[in-house]
Structures are given as structure tokens and as C-alpha cells.
GURO-856775 format. One record per atom (N, C-alpha, C, CB): residue number from 1; chain; atom name; x, y, z. Coordinates in Angstrom, 1 decimal. Glycine has a CB too. Example, Ala and Ser with C-alpha at 12.3 -4.5 7.8 and 13.67 -1.06 7.14 Angstrom:
! GURO-856775
     k   c    a        X        Y        Z
     1   A    N     13.2     -5.7      7.8
     1   A   CA     12.3     -4.5      7.8
     1   A    C     13.2     -3.3      7.8
     1   A   CB     11.3     -4.5      9.0
     2   A    N     12.8     -2.2      7.1
     2   A   CA     13.7     -1.1      7.1
     2   A    C     12.9      0.0      7.9
     2   A   CB     14.1     -0.6      5.7
This chain:
! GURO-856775
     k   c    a        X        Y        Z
     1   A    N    -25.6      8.8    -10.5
     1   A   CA    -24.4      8.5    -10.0
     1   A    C    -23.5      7.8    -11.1
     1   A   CB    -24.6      7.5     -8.7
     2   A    N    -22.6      7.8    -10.8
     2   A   CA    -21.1      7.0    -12.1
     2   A    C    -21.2      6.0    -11.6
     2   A   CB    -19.3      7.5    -12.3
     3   A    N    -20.6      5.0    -12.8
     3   A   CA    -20.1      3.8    -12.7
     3   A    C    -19.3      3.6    -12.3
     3   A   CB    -20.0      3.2    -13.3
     4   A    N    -18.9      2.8    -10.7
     4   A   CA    -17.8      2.8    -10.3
     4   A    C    -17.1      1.4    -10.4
     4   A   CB    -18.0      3.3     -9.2
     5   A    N    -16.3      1.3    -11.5
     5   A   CA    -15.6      0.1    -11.5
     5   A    C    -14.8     -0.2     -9.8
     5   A   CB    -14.5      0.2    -12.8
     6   A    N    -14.6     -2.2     -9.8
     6   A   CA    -14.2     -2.4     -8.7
     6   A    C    -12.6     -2.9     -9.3
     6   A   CB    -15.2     -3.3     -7.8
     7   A    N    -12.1     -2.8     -8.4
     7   A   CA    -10.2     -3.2     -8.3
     7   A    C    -10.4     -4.5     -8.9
     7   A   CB     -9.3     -3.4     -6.6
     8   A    N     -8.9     -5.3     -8.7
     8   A   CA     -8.7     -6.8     -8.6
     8   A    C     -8.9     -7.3     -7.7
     8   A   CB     -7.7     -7.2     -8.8
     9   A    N     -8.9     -6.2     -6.4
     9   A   CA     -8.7     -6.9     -5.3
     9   A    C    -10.7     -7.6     -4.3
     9   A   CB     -7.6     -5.7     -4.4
    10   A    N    -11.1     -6.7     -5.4
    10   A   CA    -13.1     -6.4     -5.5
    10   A    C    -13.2     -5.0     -4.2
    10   A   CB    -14.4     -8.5     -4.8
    11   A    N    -12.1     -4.4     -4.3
    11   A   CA    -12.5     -3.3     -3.6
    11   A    C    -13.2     -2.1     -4.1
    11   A   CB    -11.5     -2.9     -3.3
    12   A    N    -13.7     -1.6     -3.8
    12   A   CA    -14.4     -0.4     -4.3
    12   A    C    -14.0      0.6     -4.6
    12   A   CB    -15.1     -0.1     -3.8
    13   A    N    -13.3      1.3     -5.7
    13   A   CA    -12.6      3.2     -5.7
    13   A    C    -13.9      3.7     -6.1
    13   A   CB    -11.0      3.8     -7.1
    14   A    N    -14.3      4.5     -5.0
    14   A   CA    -15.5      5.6     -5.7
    14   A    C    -15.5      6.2     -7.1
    14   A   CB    -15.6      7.0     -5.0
    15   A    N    -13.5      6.9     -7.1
    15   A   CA    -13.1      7.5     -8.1
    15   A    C    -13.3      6.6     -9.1
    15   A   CB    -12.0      8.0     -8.1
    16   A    N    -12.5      5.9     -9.0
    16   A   CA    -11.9      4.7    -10.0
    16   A    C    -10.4      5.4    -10.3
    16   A   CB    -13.0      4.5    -11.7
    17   A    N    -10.1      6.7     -9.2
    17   A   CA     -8.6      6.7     -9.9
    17   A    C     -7.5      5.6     -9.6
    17   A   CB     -7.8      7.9     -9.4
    18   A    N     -7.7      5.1     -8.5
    18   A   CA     -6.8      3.6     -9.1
    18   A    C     -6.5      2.8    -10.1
    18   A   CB     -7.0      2.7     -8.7
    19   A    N     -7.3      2.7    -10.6
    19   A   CA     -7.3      2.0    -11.9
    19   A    C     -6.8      2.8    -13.1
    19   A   CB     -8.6      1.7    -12.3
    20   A    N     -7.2      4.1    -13.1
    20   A   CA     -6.3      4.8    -13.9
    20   A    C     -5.1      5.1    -13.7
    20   A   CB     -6.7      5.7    -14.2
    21   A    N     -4.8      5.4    -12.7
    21   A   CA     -3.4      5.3    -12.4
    21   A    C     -2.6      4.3    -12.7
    21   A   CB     -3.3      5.4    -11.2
    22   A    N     -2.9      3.1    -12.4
    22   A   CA     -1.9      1.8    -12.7
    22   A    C     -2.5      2.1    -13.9
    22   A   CB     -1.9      0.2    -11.9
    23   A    N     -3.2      2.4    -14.9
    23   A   CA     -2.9      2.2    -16.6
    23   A    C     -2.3      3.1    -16.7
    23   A   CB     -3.9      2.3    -17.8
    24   A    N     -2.2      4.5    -16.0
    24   A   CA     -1.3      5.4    -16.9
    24   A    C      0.1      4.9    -16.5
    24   A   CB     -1.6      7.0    -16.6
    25   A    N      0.6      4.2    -15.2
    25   A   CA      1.7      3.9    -14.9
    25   A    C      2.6      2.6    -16.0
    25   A   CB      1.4      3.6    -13.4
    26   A    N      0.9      1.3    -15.9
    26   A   CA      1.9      0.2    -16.7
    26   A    C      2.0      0.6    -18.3
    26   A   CB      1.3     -1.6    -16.5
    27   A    N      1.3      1.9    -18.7
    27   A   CA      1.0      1.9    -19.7
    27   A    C      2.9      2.5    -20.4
    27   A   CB     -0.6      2.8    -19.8
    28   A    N      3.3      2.1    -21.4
    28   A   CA      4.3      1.9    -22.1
    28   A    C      6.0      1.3    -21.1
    28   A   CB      4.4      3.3    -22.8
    29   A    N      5.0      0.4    -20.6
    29   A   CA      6.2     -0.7    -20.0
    29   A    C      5.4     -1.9    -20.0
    29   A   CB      6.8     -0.3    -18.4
    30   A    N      5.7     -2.5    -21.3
    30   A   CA      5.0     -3.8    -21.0
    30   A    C      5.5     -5.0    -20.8
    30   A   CB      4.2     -3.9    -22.0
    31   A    N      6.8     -4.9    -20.7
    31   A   CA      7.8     -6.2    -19.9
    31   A    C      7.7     -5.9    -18.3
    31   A   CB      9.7     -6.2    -20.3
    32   A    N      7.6     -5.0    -17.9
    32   A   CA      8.0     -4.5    -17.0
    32   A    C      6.9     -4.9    -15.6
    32   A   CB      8.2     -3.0    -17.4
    33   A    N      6.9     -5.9    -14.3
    33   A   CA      6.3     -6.3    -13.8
    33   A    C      6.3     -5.2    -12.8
    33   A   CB      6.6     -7.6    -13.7
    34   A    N      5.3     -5.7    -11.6
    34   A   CA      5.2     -4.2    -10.2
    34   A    C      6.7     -4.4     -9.9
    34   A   CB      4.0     -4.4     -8.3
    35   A    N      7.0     -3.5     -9.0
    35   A   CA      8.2     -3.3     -8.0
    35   A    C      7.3     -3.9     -6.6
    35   A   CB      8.8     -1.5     -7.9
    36   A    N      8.5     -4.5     -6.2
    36   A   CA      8.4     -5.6     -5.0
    36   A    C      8.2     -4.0     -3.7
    36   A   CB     10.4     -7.2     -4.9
    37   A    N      7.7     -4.6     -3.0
    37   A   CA      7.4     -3.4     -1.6
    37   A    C      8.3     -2.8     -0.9
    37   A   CB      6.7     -3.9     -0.5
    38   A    N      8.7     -1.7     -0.5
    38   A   CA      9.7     -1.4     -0.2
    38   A    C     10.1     -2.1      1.3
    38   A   CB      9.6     -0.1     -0.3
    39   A    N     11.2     -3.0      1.5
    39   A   CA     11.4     -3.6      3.0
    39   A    C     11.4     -1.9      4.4
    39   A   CB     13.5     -4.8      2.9
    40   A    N     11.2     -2.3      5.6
    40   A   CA     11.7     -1.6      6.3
    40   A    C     13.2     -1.1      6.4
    40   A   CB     11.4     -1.9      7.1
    41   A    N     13.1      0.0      6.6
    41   A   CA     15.0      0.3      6.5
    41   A    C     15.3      0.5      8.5
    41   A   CB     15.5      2.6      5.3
    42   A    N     16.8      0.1      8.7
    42   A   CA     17.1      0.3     10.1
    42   A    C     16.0      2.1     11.1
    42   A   CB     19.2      0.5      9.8
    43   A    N     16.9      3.0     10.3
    43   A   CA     16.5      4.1     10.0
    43   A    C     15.2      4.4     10.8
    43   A   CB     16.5      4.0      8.6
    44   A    N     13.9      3.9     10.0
    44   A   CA     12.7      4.3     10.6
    44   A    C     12.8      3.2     12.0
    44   A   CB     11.2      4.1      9.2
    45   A    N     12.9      2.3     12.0
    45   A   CA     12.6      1.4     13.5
    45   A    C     13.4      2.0     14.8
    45   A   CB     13.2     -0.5     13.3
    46   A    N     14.9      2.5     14.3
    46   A   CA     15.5      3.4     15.0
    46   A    C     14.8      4.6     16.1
    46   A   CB     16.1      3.9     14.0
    47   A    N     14.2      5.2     14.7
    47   A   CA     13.1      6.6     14.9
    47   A    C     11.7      6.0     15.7
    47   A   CB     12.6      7.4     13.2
    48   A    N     11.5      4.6     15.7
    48   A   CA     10.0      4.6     16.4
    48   A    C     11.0      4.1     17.9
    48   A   CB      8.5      3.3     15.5
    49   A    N     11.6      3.6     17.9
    49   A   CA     12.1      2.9     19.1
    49   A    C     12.5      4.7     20.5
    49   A   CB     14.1      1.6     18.2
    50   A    N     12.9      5.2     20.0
    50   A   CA     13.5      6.8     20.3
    50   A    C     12.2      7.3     20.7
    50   A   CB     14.3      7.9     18.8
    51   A    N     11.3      7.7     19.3
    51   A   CA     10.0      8.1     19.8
    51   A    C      9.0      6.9     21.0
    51   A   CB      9.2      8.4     18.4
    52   A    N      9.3      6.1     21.4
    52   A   CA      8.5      5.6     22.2
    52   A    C      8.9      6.0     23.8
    52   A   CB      8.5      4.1     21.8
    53   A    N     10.5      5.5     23.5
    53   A   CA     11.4      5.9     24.4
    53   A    C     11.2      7.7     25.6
    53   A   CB     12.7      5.8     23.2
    54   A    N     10.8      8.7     24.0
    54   A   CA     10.7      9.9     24.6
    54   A    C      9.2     10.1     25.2
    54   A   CB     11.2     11.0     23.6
    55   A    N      8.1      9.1     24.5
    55   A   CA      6.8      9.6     24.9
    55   A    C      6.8      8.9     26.9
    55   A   CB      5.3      8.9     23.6
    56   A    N      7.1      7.5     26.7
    56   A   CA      7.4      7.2     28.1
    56   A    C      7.8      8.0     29.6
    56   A   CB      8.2      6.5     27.9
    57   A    N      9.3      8.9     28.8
    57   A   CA      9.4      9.7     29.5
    57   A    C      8.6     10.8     29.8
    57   A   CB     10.3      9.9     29.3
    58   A    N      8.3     11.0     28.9
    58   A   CA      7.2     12.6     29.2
    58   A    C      6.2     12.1     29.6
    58   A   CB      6.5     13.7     27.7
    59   A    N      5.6     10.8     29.8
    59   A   CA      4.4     10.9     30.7
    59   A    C      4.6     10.4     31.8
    59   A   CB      3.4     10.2     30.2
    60   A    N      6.0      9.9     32.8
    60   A   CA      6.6      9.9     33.7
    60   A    C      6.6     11.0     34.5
    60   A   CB      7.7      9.5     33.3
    61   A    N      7.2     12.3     33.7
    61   A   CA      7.8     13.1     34.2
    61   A    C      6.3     14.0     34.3
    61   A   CB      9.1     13.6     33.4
    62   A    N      5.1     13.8     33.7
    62   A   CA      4.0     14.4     33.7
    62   A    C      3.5     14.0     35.2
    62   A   CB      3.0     13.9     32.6
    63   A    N      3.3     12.3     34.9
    63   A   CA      3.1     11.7     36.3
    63   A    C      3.5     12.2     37.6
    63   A   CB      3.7     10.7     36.3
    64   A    N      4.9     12.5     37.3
    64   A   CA      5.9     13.0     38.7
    64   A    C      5.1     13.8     39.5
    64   A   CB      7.4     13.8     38.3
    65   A    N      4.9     15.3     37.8
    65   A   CA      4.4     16.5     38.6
    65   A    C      3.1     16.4     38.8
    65   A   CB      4.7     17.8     38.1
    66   A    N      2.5     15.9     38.1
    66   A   CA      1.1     15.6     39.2
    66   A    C      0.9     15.4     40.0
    66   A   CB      0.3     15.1     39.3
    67   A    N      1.7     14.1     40.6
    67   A   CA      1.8     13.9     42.3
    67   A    C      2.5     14.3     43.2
    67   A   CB      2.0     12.9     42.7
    68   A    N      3.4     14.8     42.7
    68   A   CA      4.3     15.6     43.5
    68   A    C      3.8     16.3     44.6
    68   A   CB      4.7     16.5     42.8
């Protein structure tokens, strides 16, 4: 079996492609700190609020015809 290095965080990547990834990423930006997380945009909370909205109904209207 390979050596599987662990993260920073002492998580485990089987691969270890994490680790290579962030070197190949921070690798020739060396001022350059992470990018902060992307906040939520209106946009998606919009889209879950709609989609909750439509599943409610459909299991209403499921409800209906079952007892109907």
C-alpha cells in the first residue's frame, strides 16, 4: 500500500491529491493568500425557497388524490 500523507486539517486523502493540488495551485503565487469562501448569493436561497415551496405542493396534491 502507499504512503498516504495526511492534510493540515489531520484528515486522511487516500490519494493525497489534495495536497498536490493546492501545490500545484499555490505553486507560483507566493504573495498570494487563499480566497475567502464564496458568501451565498440571493439567487440560490431564492431557488431553494421555490423548490421547497413546489415539493409541498406536489405532495399535497399527491395526498389529495389518494384520499380522494
Amino acid at each position: 500500500m502507499t504512503n498516504n500523507p495526511q492534510g493540515p486539517q489531520g484528515s486522511n486523502d487516500p490519494a493525497g491529491s489534495t495536497q498536490m493540488f493546492r501545490a500545484f495551485v499555490d505553486e507560483g503565487q507566493p504573495g498570494r493568500q487563499a480566497a475567502p469562501a464564496p458568501s451565498a448569493s440571493g439567487g440560490s436561497r431564492t431557488g431553494v425557497i421555490l423548490g421547497v415551496i413546489a415539493a409541498v405542493v406536489i405532495i399535497v396534491a399527491v395526498a389529495w388524490l389518494a384520499l380522494a
